[in-house]
C-alpha positions as a Markdown table, in Angstrom:
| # | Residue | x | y | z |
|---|---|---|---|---|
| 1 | Unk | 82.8 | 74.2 | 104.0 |
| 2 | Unk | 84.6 | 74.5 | 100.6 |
| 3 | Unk | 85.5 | 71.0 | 99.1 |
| 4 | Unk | 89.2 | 71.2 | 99.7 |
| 5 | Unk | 88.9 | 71.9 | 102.9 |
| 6 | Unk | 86.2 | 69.0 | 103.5 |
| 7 | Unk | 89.0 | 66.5 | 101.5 |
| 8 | Unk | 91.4 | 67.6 | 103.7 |
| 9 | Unk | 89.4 | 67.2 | 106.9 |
| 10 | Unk | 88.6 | 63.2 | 105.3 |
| 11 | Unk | 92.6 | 62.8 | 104.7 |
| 12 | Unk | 93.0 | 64.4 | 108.3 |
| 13 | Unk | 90.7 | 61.9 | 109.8 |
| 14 | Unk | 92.4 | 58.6 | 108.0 |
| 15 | Unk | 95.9 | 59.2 | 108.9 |
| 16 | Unk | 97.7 | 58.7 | 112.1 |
| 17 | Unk | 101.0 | 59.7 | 113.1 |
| 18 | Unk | 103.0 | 62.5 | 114.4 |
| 19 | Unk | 101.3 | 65.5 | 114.5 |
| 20 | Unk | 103.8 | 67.8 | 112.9 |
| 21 | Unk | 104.5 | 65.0 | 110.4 |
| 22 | Unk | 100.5 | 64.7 | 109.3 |
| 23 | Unk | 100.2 | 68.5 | 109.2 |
| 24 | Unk | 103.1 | 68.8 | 106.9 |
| 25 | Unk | 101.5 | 66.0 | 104.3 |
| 26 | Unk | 97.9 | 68.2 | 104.8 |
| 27 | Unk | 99.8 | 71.3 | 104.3 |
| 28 | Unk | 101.4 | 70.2 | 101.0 |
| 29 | Unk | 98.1 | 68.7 | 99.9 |
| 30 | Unk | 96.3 | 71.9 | 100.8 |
| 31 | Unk | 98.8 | 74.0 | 98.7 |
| 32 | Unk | 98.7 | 71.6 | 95.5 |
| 33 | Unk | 94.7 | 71.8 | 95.7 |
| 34 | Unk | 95.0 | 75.3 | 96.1 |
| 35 | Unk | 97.3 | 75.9 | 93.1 |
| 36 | Unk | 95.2 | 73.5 | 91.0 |
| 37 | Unk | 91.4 | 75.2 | 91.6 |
| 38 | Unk | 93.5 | 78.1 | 91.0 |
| 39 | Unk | 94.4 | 76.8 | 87.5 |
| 40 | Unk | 91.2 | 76.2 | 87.1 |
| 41 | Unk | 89.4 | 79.3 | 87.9 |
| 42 | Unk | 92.1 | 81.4 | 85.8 |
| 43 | Unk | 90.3 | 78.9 | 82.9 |
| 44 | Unk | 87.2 | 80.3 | 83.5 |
| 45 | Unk | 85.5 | 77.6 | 85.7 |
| 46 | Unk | 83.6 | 78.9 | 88.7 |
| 47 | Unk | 85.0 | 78.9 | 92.4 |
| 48 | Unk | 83.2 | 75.9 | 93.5 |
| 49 | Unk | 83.3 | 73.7 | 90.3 |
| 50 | Unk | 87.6 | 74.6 | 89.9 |
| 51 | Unk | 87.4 | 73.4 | 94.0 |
| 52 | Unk | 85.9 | 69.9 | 92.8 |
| 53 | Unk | 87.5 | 69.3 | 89.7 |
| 54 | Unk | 91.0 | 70.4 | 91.9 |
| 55 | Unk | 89.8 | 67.4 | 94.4 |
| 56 | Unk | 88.5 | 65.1 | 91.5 |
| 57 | Unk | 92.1 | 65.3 | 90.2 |
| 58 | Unk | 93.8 | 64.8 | 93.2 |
| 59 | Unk | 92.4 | 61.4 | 93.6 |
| 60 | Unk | 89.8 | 59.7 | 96.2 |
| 61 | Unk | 90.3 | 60.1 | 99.7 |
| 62 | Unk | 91.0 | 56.5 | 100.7 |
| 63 | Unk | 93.9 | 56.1 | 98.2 |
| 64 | Unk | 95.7 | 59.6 | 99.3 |
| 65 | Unk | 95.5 | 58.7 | 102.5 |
| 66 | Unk | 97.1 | 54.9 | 102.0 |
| 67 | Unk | 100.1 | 56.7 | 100.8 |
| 68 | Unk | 100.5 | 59.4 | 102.9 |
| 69 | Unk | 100.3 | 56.6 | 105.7 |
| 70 | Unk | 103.1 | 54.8 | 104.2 |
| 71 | Unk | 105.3 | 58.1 | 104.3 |
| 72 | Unk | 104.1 | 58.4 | 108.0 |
| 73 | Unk | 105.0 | 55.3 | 109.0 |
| 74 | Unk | 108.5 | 56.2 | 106.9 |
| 75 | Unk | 109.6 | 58.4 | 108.7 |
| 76 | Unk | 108.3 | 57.3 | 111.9 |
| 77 | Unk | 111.0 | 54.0 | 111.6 |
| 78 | Unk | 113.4 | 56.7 | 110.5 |
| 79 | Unk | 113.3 | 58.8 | 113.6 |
| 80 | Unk | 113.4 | 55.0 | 115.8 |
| 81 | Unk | 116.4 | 54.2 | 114.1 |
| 82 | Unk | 118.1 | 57.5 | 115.2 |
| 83 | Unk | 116.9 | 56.5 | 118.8 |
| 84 | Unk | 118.4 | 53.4 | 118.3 |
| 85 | Unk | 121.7 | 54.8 | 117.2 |
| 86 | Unk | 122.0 | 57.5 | 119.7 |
| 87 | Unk | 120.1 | 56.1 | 122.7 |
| 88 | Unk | 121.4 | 52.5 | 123.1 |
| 89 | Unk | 125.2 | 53.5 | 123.4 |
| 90 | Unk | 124.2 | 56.4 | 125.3 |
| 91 | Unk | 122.7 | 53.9 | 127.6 |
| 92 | Unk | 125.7 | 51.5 | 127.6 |
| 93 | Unk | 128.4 | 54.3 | 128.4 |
| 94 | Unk | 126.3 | 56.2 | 131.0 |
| 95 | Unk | 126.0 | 52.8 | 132.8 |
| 96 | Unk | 129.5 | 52.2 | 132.4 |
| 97 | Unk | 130.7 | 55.2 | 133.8 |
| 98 | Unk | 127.9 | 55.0 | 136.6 |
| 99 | Unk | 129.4 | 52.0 | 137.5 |
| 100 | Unk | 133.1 | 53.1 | 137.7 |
| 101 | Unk | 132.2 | 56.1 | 139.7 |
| 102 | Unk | 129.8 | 54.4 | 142.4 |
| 103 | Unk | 131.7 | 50.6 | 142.2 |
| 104 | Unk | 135.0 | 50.5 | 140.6 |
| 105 | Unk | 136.6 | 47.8 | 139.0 |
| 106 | Unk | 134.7 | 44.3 | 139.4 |
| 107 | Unk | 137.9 | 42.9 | 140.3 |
| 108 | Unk | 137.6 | 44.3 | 143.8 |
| 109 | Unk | 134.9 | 41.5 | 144.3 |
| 110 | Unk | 137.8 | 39.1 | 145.1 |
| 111 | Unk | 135.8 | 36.1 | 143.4 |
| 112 | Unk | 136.7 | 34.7 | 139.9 |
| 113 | Unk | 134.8 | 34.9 | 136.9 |
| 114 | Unk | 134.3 | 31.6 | 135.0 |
| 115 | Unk | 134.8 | 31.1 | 131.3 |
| 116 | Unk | 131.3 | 30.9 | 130.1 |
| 117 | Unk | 130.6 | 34.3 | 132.0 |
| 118 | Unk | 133.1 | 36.0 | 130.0 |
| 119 | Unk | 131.5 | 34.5 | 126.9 |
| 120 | Unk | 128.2 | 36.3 | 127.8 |
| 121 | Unk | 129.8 | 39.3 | 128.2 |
| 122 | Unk | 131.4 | 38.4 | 124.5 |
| 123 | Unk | 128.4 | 37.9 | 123.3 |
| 124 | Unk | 126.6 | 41.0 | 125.1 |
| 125 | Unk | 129.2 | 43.3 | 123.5 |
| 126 | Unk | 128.4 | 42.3 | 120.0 |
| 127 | Unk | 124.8 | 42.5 | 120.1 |
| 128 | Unk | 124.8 | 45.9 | 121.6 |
| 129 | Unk | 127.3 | 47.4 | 118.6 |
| 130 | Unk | 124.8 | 45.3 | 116.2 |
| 131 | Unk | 121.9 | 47.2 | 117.4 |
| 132 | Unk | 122.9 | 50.7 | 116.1 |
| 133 | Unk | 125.0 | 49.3 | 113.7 |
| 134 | Unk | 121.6 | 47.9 | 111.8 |
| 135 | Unk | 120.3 | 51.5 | 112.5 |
| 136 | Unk | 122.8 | 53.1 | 111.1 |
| 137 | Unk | 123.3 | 50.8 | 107.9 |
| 138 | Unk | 119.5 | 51.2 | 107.4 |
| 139 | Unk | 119.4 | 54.8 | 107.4 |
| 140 | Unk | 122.2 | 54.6 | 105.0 |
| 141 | Unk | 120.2 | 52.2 | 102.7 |
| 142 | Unk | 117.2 | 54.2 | 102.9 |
| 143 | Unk | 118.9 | 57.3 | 102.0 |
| 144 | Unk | 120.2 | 55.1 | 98.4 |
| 145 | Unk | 116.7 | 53.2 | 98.5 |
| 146 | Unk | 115.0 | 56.3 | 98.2 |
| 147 | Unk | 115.7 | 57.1 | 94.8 |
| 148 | Unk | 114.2 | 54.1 | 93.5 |
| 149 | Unk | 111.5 | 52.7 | 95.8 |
| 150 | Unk | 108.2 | 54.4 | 96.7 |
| 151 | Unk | 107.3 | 55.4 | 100.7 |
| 152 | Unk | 105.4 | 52.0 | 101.2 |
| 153 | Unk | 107.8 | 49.4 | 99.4 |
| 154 | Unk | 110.5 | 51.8 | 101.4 |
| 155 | Unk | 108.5 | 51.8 | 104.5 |
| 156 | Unk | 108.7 | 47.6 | 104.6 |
| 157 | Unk | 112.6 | 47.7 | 104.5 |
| 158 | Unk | 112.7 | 49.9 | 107.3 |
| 159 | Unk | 110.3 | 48.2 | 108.9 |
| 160 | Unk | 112.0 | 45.0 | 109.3 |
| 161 | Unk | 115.3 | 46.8 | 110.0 |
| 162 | Unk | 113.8 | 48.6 | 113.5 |
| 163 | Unk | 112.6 | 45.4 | 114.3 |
| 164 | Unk | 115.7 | 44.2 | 113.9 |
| 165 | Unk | 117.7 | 46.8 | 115.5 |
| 166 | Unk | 114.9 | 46.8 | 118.4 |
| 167 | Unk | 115.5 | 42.9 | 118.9 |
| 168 | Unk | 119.0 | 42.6 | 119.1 |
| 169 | Unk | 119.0 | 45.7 | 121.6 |
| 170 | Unk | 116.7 | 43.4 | 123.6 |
| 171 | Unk | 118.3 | 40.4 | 123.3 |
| 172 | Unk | 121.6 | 42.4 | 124.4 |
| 173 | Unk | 120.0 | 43.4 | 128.0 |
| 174 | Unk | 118.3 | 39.9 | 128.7 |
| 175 | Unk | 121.5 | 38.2 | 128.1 |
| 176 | Unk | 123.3 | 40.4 | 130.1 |
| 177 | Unk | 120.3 | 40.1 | 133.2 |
| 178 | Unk | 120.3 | 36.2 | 133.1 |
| 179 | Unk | 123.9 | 35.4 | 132.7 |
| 180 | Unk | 124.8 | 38.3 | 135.7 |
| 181 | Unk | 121.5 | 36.4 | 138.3 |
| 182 | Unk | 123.6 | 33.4 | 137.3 |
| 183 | Unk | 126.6 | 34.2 | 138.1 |
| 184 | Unk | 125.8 | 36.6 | 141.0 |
| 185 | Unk | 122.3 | 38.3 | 141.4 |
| 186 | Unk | 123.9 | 41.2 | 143.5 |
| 187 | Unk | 126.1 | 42.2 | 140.8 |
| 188 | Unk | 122.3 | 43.4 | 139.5 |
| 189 | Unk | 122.3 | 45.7 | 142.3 |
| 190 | Unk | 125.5 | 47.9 | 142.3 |
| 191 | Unk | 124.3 | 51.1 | 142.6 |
| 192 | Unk | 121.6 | 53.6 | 142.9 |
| 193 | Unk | 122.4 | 54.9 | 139.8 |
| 194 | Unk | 123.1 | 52.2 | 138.0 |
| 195 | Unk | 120.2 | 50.7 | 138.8 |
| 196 | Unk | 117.8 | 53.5 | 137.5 |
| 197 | Unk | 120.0 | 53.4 | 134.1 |
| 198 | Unk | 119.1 | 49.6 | 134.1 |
| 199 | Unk | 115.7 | 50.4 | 134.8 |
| 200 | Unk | 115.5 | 52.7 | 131.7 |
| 201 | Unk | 117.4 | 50.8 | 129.4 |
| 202 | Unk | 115.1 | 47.8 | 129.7 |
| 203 | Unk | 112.0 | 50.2 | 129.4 |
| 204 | Unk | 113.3 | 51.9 | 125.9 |
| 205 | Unk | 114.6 | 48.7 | 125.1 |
| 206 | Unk | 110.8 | 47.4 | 125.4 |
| 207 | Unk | 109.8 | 51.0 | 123.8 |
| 208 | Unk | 111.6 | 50.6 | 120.9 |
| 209 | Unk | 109.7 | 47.2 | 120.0 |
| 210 | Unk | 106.5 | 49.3 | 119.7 |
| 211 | Unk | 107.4 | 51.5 | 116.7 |
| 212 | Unk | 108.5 | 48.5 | 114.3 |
| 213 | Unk | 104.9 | 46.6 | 115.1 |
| 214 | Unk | 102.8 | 49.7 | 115.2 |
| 215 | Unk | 104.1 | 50.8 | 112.0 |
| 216 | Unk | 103.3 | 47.4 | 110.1 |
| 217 | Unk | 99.4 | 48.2 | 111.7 |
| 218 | Unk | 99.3 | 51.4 | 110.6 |
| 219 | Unk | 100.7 | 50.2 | 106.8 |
| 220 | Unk | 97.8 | 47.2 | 107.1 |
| 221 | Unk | 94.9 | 49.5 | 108.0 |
């Protein structure tokens, strides 16, 4: 095995991610290697000494792959915060309209809603337009961000931001849950399909969690 390819195989085996994000990183690595043992060689230096002193120059293993982890992790919170910007209203809408479709109006329930009910509800609506609003603010900022900070001092902005975004999506649906099995647990059951909505909003709500904590693990290691 020539020595670029046993550096990349080390870098391979350090990093974790998506897959087609790691083989881009290995792809541009390969290709700069490449191009340097190439300079090299075109000097006069032999195949497998232009290979070493291509790798030599490229830096050690371990540090390589520290940064390429941090661009990993980058653009792992990048693609979260798109799910948080498309999925969550998504979510909220398709319920919505689930709900008018298979229920109606909650008026026809004939019983009145007390004051502190309709300050959940309040409360519910600005935490679910917070969530994607944080995404979408953060992907903004890291767009301007970019041009001055590296992928790992990046990376811990963004970081914080999906977490962000991730909790106050969370805190949205648990507010909702209690104050609605206060108030009247069989408004949690109003349809079929409102119910499997429900069911998969608090499962990517709880998905979306993983991303920001696994990322600062992956940053760490």
């Amino acid at each position: 095995m020539s020595a670029i390819e046993a550096y990349i195989g080390d870098l391979d085996r350090r990093l974790s991610g998506s897959a087609g994000a790691k083989a881009d990183l290995l792809t541009e690595a390969r290709d700069g290697l490449t191009d340097a043992a190439e300079a090299y060689r075109e000097g006069g230096t032999g195949e497998k000494e232009a290979e070493r002193r291509a790798v030599a120059d490229f830096g050690p293993a371990a540090v390589i792959a520290r940064e390429y982890q941090a661009e990993l992790a980058l653009r792992a919170d990048i693609g979260t915060l798109w799910k948080v910007i498309v999925g969550v209203p998504l979510i909220q809408v398709g319920w919505e309209l689930a709900r008018i479709w298979t229920h109606g109006d909650w008026s026809r329930s004939g019983k009145p809603i007390p004051g502190w009910y309709v300050s959940v509800i309040e409360l519910f609506g600005v935490l679910v337009v917070v969530s994607p609003v944080i995404g979408a603010v953060a992907l903004f900022g890291t767009r301007r961000l970019g041009r001055r900070l590296d992928s790992v001092r990046l990376g811990k902005v963004t970081r914080w931001t999906v977490g962000a975004a991730a909790i106050a999506n969370l805190l949205a649906l648990l507010l909702l849950t209690v104050g609605t099995s206060v108030l009247d647990p069989a408004r949690l059951n109003v349809s079929l399909p409102c119910n499997v909505l429900a069911i998969g909003w608090a499962a990517f709500s709880i998905w979306l969690l993983a991303p920001a904590f696994r990322s600062r693990t992956l940053i760490a290691a």
